[in-house]
C-alpha positions in Angstrom: 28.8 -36.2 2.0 28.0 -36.3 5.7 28.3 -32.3 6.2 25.7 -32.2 3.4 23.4 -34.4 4.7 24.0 -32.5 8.1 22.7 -28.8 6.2 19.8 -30.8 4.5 18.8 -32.2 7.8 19.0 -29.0 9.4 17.2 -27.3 6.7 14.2 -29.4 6.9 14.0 -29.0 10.6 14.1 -25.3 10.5 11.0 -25.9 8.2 12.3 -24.2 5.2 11.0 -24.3 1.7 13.4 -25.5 -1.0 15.2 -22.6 -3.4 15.2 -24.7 -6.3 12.5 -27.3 -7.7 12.7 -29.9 -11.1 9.5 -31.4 -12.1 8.0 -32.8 -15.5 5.6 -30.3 -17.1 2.0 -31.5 -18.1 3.0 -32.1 -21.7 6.5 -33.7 -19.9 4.2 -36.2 -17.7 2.4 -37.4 -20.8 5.7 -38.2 -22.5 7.0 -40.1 -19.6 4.0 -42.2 -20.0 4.3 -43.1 -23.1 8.3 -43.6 -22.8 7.1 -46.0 -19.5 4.5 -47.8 -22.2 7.4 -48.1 -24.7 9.6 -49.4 -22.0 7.9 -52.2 -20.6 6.5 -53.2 -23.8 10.6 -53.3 -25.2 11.5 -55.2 -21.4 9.1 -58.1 -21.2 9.4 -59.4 -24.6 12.6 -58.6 -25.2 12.1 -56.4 -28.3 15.5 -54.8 -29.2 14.0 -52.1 -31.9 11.7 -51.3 -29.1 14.6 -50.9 -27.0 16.3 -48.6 -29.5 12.7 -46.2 -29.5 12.9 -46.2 -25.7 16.7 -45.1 -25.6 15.5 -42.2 -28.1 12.5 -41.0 -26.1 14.9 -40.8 -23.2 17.0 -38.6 -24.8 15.0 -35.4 -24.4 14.0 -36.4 -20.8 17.4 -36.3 -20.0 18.9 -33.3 -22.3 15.6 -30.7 -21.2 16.7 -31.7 -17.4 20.3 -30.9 -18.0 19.9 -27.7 -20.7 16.8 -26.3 -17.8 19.3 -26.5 -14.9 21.6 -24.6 -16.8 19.8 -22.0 -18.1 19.1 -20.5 -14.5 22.8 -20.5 -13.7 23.7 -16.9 -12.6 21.0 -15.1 -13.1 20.3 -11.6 -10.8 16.5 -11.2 -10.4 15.4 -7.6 -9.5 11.9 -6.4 -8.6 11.1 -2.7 -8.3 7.3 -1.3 -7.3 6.0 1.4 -5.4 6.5 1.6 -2.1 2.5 2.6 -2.0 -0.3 3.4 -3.9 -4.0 4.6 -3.8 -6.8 2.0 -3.2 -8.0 1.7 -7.7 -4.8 2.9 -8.9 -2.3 1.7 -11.3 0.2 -0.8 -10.4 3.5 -0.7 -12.7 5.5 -3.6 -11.5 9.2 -3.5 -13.3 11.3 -7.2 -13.6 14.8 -7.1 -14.6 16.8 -10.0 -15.5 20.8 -10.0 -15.9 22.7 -12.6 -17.2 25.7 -12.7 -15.7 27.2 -15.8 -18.4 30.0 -15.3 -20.3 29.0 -16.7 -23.0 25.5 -18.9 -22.8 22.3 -16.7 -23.4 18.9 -18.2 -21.1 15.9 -18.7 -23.9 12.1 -18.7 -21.9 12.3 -17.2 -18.7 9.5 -17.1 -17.3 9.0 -14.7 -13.9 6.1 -15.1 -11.3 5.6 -12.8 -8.8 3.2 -12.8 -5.5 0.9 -10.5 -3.9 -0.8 -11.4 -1.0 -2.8 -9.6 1.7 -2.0 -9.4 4.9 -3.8 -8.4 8.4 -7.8 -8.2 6.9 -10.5 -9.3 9.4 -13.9 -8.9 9.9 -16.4 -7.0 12.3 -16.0 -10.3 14.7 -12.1 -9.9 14.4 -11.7 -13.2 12.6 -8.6 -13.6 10.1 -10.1 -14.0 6.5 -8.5 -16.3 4.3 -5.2 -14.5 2.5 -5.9 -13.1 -1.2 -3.1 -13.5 -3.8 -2.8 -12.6 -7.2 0.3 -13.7 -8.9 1.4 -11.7 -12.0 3.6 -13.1 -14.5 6.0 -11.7 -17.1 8.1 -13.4 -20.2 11.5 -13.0 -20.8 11.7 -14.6 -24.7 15.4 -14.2 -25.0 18.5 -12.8 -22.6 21.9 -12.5 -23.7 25.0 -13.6 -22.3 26.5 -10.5 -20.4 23.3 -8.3 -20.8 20.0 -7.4 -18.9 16.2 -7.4 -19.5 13.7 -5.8 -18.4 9.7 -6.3 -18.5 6.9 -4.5 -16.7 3.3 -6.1 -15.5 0.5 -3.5 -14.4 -2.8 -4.4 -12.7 -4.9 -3.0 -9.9 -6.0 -3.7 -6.0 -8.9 -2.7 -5.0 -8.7 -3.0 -1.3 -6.7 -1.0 0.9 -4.5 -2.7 3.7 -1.0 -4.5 3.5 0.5 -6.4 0.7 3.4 -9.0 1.2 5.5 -9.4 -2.8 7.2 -12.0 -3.0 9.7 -14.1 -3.4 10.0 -13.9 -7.4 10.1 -17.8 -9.0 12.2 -17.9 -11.9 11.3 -20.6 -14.1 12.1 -22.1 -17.7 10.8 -24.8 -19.9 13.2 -24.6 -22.7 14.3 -26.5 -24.9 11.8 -28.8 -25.2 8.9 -28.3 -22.7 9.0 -31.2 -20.7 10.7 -30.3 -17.6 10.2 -27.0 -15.8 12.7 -25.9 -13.6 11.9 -22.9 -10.9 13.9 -21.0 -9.2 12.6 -19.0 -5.8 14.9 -15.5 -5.6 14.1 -12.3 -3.5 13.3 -11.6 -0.5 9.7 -10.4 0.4 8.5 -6.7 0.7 5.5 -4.9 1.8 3.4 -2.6 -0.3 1.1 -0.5 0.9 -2.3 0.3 -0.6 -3.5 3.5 0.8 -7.4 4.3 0.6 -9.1 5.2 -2.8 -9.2 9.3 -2.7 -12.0 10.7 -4.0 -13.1 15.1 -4.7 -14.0 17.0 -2.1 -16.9 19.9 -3.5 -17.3 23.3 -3.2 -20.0 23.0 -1.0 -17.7 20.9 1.5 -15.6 23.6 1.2 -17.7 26.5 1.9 -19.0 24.5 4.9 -15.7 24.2 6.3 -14.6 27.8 6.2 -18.4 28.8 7.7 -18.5 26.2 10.6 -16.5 28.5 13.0 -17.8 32.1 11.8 -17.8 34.4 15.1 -14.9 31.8 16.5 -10.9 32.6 17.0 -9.5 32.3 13.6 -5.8 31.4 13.1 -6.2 32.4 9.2 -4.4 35.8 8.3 -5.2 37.9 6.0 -3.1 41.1 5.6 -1.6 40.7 2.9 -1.1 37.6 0.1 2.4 36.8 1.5 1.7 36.8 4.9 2.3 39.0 8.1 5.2 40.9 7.9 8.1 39.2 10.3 11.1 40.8 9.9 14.0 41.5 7.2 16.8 39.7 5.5 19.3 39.6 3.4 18.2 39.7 -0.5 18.6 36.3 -2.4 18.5 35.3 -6.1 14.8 35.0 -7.3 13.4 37.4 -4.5 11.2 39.6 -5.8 11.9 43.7 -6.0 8.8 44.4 -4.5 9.7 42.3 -1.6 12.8 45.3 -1.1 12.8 47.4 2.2 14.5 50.2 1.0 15.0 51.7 4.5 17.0 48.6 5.6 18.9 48.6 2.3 20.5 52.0 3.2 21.4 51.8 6.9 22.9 48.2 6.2 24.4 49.5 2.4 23.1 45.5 1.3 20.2 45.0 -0.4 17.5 43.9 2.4 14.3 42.3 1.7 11.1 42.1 4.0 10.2 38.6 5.3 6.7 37.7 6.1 4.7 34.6 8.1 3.3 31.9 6.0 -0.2 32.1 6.7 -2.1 29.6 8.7 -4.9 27.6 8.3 -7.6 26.3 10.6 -6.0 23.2 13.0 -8.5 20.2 12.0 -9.3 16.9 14.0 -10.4 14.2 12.0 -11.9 11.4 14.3 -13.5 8.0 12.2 -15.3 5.6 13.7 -16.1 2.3 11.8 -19.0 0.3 13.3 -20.7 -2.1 11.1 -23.2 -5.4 12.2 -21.5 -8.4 13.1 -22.9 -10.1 9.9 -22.2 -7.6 7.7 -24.2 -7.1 4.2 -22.3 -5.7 1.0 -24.2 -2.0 2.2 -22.7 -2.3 5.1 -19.0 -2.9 4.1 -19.2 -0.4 1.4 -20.4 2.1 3.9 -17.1 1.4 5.8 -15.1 1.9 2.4 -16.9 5.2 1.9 -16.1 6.5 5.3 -12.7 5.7 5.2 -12.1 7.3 1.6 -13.7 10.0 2.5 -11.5 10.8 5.7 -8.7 9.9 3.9 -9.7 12.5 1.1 -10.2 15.3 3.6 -6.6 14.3 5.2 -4.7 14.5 1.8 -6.8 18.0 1.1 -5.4 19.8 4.4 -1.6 18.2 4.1 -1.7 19.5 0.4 -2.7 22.8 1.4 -0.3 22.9 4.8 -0.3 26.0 6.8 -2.5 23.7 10.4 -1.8 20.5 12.4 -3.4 17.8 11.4 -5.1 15.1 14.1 -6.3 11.5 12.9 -8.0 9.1 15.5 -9.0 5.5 14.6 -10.5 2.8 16.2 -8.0 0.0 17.5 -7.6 -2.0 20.9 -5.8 1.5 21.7 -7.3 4.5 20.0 -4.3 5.1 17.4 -3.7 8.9 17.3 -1.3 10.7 15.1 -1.1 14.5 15.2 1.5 17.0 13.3 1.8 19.8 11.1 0.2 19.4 7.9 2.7 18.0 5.4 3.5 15.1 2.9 5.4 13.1 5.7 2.2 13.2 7.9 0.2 12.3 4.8 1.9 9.4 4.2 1.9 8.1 7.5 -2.0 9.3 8.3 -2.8 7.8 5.1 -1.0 4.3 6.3 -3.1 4.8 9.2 -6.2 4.3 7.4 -5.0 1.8 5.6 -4.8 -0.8 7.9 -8.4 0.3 10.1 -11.1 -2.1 10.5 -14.5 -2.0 11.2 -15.7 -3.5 14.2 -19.3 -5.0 15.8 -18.9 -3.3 19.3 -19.2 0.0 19.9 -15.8 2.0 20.2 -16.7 5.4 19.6 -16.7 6.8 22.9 -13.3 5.5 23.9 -11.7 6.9 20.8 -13.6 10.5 21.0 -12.4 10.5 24.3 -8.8 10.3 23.6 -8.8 12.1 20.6 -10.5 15.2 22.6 -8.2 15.2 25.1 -5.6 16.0 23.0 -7.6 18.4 20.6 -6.6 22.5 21.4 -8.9 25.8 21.8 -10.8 26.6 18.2 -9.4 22.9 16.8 -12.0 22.3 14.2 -13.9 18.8 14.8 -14.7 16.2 11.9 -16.0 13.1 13.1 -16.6 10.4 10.3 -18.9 7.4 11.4 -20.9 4.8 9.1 -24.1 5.5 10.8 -25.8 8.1 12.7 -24.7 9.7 15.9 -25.5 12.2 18.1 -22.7 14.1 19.8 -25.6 15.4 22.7 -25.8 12.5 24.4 -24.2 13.4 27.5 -24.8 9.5 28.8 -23.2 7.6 25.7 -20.2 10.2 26.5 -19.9 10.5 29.7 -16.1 10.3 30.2 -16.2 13.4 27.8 -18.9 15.3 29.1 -17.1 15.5 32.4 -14.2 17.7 31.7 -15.6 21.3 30.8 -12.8 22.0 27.7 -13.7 18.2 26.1 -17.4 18.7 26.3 -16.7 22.4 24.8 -15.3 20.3 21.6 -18.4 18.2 22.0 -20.4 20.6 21.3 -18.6 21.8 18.3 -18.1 18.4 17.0 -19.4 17.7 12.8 -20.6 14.9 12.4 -20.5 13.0 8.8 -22.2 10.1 8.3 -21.5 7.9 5.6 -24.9 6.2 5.3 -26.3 9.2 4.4 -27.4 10.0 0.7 -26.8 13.7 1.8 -22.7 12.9 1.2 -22.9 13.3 -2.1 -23.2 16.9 -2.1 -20.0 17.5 -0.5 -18.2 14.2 -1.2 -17.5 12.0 -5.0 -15.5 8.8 -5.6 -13.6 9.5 -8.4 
């Protein structure tokens, strides 16, 4: 007895939250009421039939307490969800519930899970209240030895963080008047990545025209590339591919290998400045901006073949930079998850270190929720002072996302 009371001391002064819970339902408190009313009305007079009535109504009190308690004996709880999805997108949550009994099936289970934001602020950099939402499946039935499964689907609008979690297992059976709940899991993070939305044809014939008359790493001699060298032939290599001189001064079949062409090396700088007392324009503005770099990210690591720069605001400008693949994707698109907008004015402190890092012919996109002007040599002057940085200045796009002109080379989906 004294080592348990020494862990439930030590427990509550560690400030943790109990595991387990028992507690009369709704339906249960009304029942106890009336069982009270019976009681005292069988106590003070002395009334044994009314003392009978009360020994019945505590009969299911007592049986739902014991039969709930039992029911979650030795049950495995397992969640499985995405580890990240698009801003709008389907959510498929999947619960699966083993009973590990011998013998006893669990009737009623009900299982709650928990999503709650984490890390949102405003332009001030004040922590907003968390948001939750707190899906809920039904288990009507799980057999002794076997396993369940149940799936709940909904949809977050907002990008950023999620923390799931813990699951709360819970029953009401047999007779609805105690509830007994069950915490299990640990937590877990889901990420909800910007909504992506269609980039146009007009968007993309002004991004292969911007740096007409400039150095072009693009190839186009041929539809597989430059040729590189030779190699041995493989299954699945194509006969036209043979290099038939090869072939008979090795006496192996010889194929020609080419280089992958190569795109144009992008730089995609976003700047997110709304009012300190933001309207609804104002926020969605910051929304659209983000999407919209996050679209034109998840175009260029699609089609590979460039590196890939993203700069957000931050206290430190966050920078990421790599070659243009699903990994960088994925870890851009986290990125952009988790920026916020902000009232001061950080764009030349992130243009700055995002040029410094930006090469020779490195194409320029600079996203912004209002309108800037990339001439103004006094707003920039840490970047007009170095001769290569001001060169990328200069060549600098500017999209703004206030602009009804977006449209035409932009759409939410």
């Amino acid at each position: 007895m004294r080592s348990i009371a020494r862990r439930v001391r030590c427990a509550v002064a560690r400030g943790r939250r109990p595991t387990s819970s028992t507690a009369p339902t709704r339906e249960g408190g009304y029942y106890l009421v009336v069982f009270a009313l019976v009681l005292g009305g069988a106590v003070m007079p002395e009334v044994n039939l009314l003392l009978i009535l009360a020994g019945m109504l505590a009969g299911p009190v007592v049986l739902g307490w014991w039969a709930t308690g039992r029911s979650l004996k030795r049950l495995k709880v397992q969640r499985r969800v995405p580890e990240s999805v698009c801003a709008g997108d389907l959510i498929v949550g999947q619960i699966k519930v083993r009973n590990e009994r011998a013998r006893q099936g669990s009737w009623a289970l009900l299982v709650e899970d928990s999503l709650e934001r984490i890390g949102n602020s405003d332009a001030n950099g004040r922590r907003s209240p968390p948001q939750r939402v707190c899906p809920a499946v039904l288990f009507p039935y799980v057999p002794a030895g076997d396993s369940r499964r149940a799936t709940y689907r909904g949809r977050l609008p907002q990008r950023g963080k999620y923390r799931l979690g813990p699951l709360r297992l819970s029953t009401r059976f047999p007779f609805g008047l105690v509830r007994k709940t069950l915490a299990v899991g640990n937590h877990e993070i889901l990420t909800v990545y910007p909504r992506l939305g269609r980039l146009t044809r007009r968007w993309t014939a002004r991004h292969h025209e911007a740096f007409s008359g400039t150095h072009r790493r693009e190839r186009r001699h041929g539809s597989e590339g430059d040729f590189f060298g030779v190699r041995p032939w493989q299954p699945g290599d194509p006969m036209r591919w043979i290099h038939w001189r090869s072939t008979a001064r090795v006496g192996a079949p010889m194929v020609r290998q080419f280089e992958q062409p190569r795109n144009r090396d992008v730089a995609v700088v976003v700047e997110l400045w709304q009012p300190a007392s933001p309207e609804p324009a104002d926020r969605e503005n910051v929304e659209l901006a983000v999407s919209f770099a996050a679209t034109v990210v998840a175009d260029l690591c699609r089609r590979g073949g460039s590196d890939l720069l993203l700069a957000t605001p931050a206290d430190l400008p966050h920078i990421s930079r790599g070659p243009a693949s699903a990994a960088l994707m994925h870890t851009m698109m986290e990125q952009l998850s988790m920026v916020e907008a902000h009232a001061d004015d950080r764009l030349p402190e992130v243009l700055d270190a995002a040029l410094r890092r930006v090469d020779s012919g490195m194409e320029v996109v600079l996203v912004s929720t209002r309108p800037v002007c990339v001439a103004a040599t006094g707003r920039f002057a840490a970047v007009a002072a170095d001769p290569a940085r001001r060169a990328a200045l200069r060549r600098t796009r500017v999209v703004d996302a206030s602009h009804p002109d977006l449209e035409a080379y932009y759409r939410a989906d």
